[in-house]
C-alpha positions in Angstrom: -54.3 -12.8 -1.0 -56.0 -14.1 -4.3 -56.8 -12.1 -7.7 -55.3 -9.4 -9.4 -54.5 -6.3 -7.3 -53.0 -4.3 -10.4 -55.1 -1.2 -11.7 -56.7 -1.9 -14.3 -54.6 -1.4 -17.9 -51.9 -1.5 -16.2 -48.9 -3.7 -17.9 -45.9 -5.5 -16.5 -42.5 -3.9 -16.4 -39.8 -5.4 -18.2 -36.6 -4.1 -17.1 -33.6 -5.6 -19.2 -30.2 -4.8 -17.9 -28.3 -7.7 -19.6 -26.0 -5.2 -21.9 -24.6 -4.1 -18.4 -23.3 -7.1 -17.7 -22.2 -7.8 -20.8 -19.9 -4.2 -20.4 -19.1 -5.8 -17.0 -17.7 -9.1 -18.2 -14.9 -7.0 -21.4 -14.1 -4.7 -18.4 -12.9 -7.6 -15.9 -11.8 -9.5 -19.0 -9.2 -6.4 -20.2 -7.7 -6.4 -16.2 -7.8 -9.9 -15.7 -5.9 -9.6 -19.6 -3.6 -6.6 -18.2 -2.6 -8.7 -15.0 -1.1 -11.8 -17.0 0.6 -9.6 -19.1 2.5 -7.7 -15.8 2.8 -10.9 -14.2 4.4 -10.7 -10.6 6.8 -8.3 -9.2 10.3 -9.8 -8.1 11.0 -11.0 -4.6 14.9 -9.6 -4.2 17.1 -10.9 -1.3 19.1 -8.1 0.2 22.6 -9.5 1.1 23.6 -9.1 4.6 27.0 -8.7 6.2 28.6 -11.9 7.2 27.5 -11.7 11.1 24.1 -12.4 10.1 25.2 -16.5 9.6 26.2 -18.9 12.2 26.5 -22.4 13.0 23.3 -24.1 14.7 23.3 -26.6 17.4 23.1 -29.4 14.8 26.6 -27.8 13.0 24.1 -26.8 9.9 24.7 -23.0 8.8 21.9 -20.5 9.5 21.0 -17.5 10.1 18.5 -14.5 9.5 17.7 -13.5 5.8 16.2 -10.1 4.5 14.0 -9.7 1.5 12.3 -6.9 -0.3 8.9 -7.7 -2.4 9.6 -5.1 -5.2 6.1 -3.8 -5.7 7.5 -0.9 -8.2 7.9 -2.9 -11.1 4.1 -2.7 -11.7 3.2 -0.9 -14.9 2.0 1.9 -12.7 5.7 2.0 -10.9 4.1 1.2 -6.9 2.2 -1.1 -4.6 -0.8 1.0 -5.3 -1.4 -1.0 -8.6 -2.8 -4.0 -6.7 -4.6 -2.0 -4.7 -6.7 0.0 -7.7 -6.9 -3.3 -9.8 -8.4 -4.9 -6.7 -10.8 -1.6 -6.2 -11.8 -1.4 -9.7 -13.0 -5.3 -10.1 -14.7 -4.7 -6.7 -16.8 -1.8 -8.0 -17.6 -3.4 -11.3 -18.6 -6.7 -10.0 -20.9 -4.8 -7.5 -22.5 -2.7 -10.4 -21.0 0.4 -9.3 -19.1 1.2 -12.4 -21.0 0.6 -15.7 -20.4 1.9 -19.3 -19.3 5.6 -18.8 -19.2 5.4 -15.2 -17.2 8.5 -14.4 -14.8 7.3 -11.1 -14.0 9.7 -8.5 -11.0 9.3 -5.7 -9.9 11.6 -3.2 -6.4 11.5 -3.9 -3.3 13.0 -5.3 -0.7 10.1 -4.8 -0.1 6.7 -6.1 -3.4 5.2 -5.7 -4.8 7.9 -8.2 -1.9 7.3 -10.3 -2.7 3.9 -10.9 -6.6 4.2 -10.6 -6.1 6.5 -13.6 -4.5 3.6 -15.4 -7.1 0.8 -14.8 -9.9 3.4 -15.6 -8.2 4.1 -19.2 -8.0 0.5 -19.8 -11.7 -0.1 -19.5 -12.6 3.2 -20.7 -14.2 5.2 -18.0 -13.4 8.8 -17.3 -11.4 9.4 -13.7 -11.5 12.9 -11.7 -9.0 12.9 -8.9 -10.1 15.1 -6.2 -6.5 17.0 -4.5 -6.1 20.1 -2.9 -4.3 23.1 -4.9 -1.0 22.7 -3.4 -0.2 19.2 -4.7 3.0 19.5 -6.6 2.3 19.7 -10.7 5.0 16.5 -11.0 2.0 14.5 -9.0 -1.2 16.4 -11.0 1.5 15.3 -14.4 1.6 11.9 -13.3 -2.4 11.3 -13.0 -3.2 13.2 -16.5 -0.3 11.0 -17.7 -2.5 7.9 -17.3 -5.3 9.8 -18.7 -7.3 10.9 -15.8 -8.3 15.0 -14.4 -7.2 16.7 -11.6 -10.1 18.5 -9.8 -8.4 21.0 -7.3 -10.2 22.3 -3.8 -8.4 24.7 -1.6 -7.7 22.7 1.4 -7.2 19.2 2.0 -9.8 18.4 4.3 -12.3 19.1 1.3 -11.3 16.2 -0.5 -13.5 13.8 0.9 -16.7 16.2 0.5 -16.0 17.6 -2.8 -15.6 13.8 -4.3 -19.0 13.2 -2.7 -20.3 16.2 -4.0 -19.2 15.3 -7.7 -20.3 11.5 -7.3 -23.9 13.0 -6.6 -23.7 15.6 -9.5 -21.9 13.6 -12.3 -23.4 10.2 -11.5 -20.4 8.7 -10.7 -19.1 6.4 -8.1 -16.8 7.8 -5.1 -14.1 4.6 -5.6 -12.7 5.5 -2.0 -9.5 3.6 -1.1 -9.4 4.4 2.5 -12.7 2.6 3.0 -13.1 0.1 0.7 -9.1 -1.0 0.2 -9.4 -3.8 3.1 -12.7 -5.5 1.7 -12.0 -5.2 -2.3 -9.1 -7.6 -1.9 -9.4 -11.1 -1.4 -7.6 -11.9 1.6 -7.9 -15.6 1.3 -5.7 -15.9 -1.4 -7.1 -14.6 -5.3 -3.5 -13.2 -6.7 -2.8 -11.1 -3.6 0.4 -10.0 -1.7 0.2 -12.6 0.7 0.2 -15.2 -1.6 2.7 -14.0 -3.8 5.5 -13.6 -0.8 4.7 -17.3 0.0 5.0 -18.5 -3.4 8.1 -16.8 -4.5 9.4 -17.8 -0.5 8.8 -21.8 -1.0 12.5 -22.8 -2.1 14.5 -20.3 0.5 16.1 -21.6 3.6 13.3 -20.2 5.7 10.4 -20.3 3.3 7.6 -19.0 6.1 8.7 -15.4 7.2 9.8 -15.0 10.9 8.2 -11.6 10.0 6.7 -9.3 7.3 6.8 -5.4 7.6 4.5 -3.4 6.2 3.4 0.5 6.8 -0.1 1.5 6.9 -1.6 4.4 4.5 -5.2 2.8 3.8 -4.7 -0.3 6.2 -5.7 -2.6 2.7 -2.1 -4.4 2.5 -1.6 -4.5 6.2 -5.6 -6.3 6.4 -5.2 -8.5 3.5 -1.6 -10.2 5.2 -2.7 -10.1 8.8 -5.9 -12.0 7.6 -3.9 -14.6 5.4 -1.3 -15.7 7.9 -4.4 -15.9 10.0 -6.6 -18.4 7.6 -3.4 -20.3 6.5 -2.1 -20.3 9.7 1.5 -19.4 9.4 3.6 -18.8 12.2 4.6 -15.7 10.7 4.1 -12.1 13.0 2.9 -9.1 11.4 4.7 -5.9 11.7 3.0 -2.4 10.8 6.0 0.6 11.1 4.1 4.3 11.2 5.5 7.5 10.3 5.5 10.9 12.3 1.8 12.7 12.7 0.4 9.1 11.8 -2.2 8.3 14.1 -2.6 4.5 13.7 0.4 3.6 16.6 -1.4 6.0 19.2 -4.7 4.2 18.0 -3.3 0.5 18.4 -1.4 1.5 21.8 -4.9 2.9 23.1 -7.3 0.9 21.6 -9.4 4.1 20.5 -10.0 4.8 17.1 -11.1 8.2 17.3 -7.5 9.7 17.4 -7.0 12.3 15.0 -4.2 14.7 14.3 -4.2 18.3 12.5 -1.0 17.5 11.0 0.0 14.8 8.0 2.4 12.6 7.1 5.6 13.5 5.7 6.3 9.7 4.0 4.1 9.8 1.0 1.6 6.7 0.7 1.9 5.7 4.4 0.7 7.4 8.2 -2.7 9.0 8.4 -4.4 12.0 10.6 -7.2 9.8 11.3 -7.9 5.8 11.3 -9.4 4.7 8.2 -12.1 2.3 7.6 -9.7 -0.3 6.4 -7.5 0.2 9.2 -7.7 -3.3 10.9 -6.0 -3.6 13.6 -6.8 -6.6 15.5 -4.6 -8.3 12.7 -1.6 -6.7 13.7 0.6 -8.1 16.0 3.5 -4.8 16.6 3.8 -1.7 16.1 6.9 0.1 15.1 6.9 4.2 15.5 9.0 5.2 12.8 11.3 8.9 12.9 10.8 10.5 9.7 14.7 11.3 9.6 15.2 7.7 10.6 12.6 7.2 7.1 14.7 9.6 5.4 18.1 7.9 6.5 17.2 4.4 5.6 15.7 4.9 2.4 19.2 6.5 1.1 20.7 3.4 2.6 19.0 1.0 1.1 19.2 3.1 -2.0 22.4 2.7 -1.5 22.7 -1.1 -1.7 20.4 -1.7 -4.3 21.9 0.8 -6.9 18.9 2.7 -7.4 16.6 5.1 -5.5 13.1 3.8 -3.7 10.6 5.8 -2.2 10.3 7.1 1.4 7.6 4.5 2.8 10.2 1.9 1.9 12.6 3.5 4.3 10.3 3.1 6.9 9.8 -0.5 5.6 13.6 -0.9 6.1 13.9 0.8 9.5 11.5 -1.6 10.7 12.6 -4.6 9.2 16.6 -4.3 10.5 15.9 -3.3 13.6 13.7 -6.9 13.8 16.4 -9.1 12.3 19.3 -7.3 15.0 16.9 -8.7 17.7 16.7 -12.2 15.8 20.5 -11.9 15.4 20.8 -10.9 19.0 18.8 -14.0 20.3 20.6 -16.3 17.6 17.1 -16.8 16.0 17.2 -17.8 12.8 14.7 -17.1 10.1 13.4 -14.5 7.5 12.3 -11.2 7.7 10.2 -10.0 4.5 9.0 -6.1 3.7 7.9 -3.9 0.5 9.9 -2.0 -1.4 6.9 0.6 -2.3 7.9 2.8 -5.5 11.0 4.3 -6.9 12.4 6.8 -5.7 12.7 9.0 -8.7 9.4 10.3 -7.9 11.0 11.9 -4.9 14.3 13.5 -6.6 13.0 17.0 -4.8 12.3 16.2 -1.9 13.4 13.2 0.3 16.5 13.1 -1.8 17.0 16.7 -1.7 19.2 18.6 0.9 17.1 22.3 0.2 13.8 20.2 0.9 15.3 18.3 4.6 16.3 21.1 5.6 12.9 23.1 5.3 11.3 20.4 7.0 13.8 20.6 9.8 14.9 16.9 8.8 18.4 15.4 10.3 19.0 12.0 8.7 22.8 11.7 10.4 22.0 10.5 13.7 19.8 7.6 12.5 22.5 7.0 9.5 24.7 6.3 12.2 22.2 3.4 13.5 22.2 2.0 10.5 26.2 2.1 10.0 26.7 0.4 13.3 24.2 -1.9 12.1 25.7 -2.9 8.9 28.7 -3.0 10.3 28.4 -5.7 13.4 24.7 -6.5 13.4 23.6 -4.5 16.9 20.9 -1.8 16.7 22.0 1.1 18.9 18.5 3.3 18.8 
């Protein structure tokens, strides 16, 4: 086609959006700025009794070591810190969040905590969307950091009423459960993976026999399973699930239309449906997790650390014993790595309180007796 098709007067557009990305670059600059200054959480090695040494065939000692990535020492107190900075840089490198963006999640747990944090730092109102029971220490925790709670009646209006407000505010729906396995970079850009293997490199078994991790989004779970993939460690990927989590009926079937009416009792893990970022050919066993067997764990490791942690990293615990008494069973040696999530002060009324188990019908003894006999001789009697 030759010649001018415009009407006639009619006068080139000249769109200039070059102060957004000037917005852009300050708002990755002040997270990039706020990550060197939290630098990386500690990698702590959990002593274990004495039966978890021998001799090897070649008369060197050995033997099957335990360590706990300590993901609470982030200035948001939990894993879900990585998880919003990596949601946030996603978003604003996509153009999603500009100047005054208002940032919307369907949340009332850590993620929101933290998403509230990074949204203060580059100066963007945040609205979490929760339903009317969430307790008012959770709604405290979220205003703490600067953000709103917007209440709806019942949870299952979450996801709608966040939609509903992206449309009406002009905002952008941030929404971890889809977006939390593609916003980090798996390959290796400051994430978990990379971290463990760092902080592993001068241990006796520097490449993990195993990492344990629980699933609430599927993010962390994606982001490891794809790393030991592409850097092709010889390292297997264990994924523990709660009670009323449907992601172990999922893997077991291979159908990821399972749902459940009921919700998980460990806070920041399990799920009534399978989530977006719920990968699961990454994943190479399952673990179903007891939530008394959750409950009993995290006072034991509490217990031997001196201080309390949160109820998904009991479930990280149950896991990762019962994996090194099999490697101590066969006499393999190795390393066995797992997140400690969040502290457990956060929980003070209700995984550490005896009023709250017993509403929920919650008997920690008989798996606390696992774990003694465990402790004491190194054989898991489930």
């Amino acid at each position: 086609m030759t010649g001018d098709v415009r009407p006639a007067g009619a006068r080139t557009v000249d769109i200039d959006r070059r102060l957004d990305r000037a917005w852009a670059d300050n708002a990755v600059r002040l997270i990039d700025a706020d990550t060197r200054r939290s630098a990386d959480t500690h990698l702590l090695r959990v002593e274990l009794p004495e039966w978890s040494r021998w001799t090897a065939d070649d008369g060197r000692p050995t033997g099957v070591d335990l360590y706990l990535k300590d993901e609470s020492t982030h200035p948001t107190g939990s894993l879900k810190h990585r998880l919003a900075r990596s949601l946030f840089l996603y978003a604003i490198c996509n153009g999603w969040i500009t100047e005054g963006t208002p940032v919307i999640e369907a949340s009332s747990g850590s993620t929101a905590v933290s998403e509230a944090y990074f949204a203060r730092l580059i100066g963007v109102p945040f609205i979490a969307v929760m339903a009317a029971s969430t307790s008012p220490a959770k709604t405290a925790l979220i205003e703490r950091q600067g953000g709103r709670c917007h209440l709806v009646e019942r949870a299952n209006q979450v996801y709608d009423e966040a939609l509903r407000l992206e449309r009406e505010l002009g905002g952008h729906f941030i929404d971890q459960f889809t977006m939390a396995e593609r916003a980090t970079d798996w390959r290796g850009n400051n994430n978990i993976a990379e971290s463990i293997f760092a902080q592993m490199a001068d241990e006796e078994h520097p490449i993990p026999t195993w990492i344990v991790v629980g699933a609430g989004t599927g993010g962390t779970s994606a982001t490891l399973g794809r790393y030991l993939r592409y850097r092709r460690h010889p390292t297997w990927l264990a994924v523990v699930d709660p009670e009323n989590s449907v992601f172990l009926p999922a893997y077991a079937a291979g159908d990821g239309s399972i749902t459940s009416d009921a919700g998980s009792r460990i806070e920041g893990i399990g799920r009534p449906r399978v989530e977006p970022s719920f990968v699961s050919q990454v994943i190479d066993r399952m673990i179903g997790v007891p939530d008394a067997a959750s409950i009993a764990a995290t006072h034991a490791i509490s217990d031997r650390l001196g201080r309390r942690v949160g109820g998904s990293t009991g479930t990280n615990m149950w896991g990762a014993l019962a994996l090194v008494a099999e490697m101590v069973a066969e006499r393999r040696a190795g390393s066995v790595v797992t997140l400690l999530c969040d502290s457990g002060d956060r929980y003070a009324t209700t995984y550490f309180d005896d009023d709250w188990l017993a509403a929920q019908q919650l008997d920690p003894a008989g798996p606390a007796a696992v774990l003694e006999e465990f402790f004491a001789t190194g054989r898991w009697i489930d």
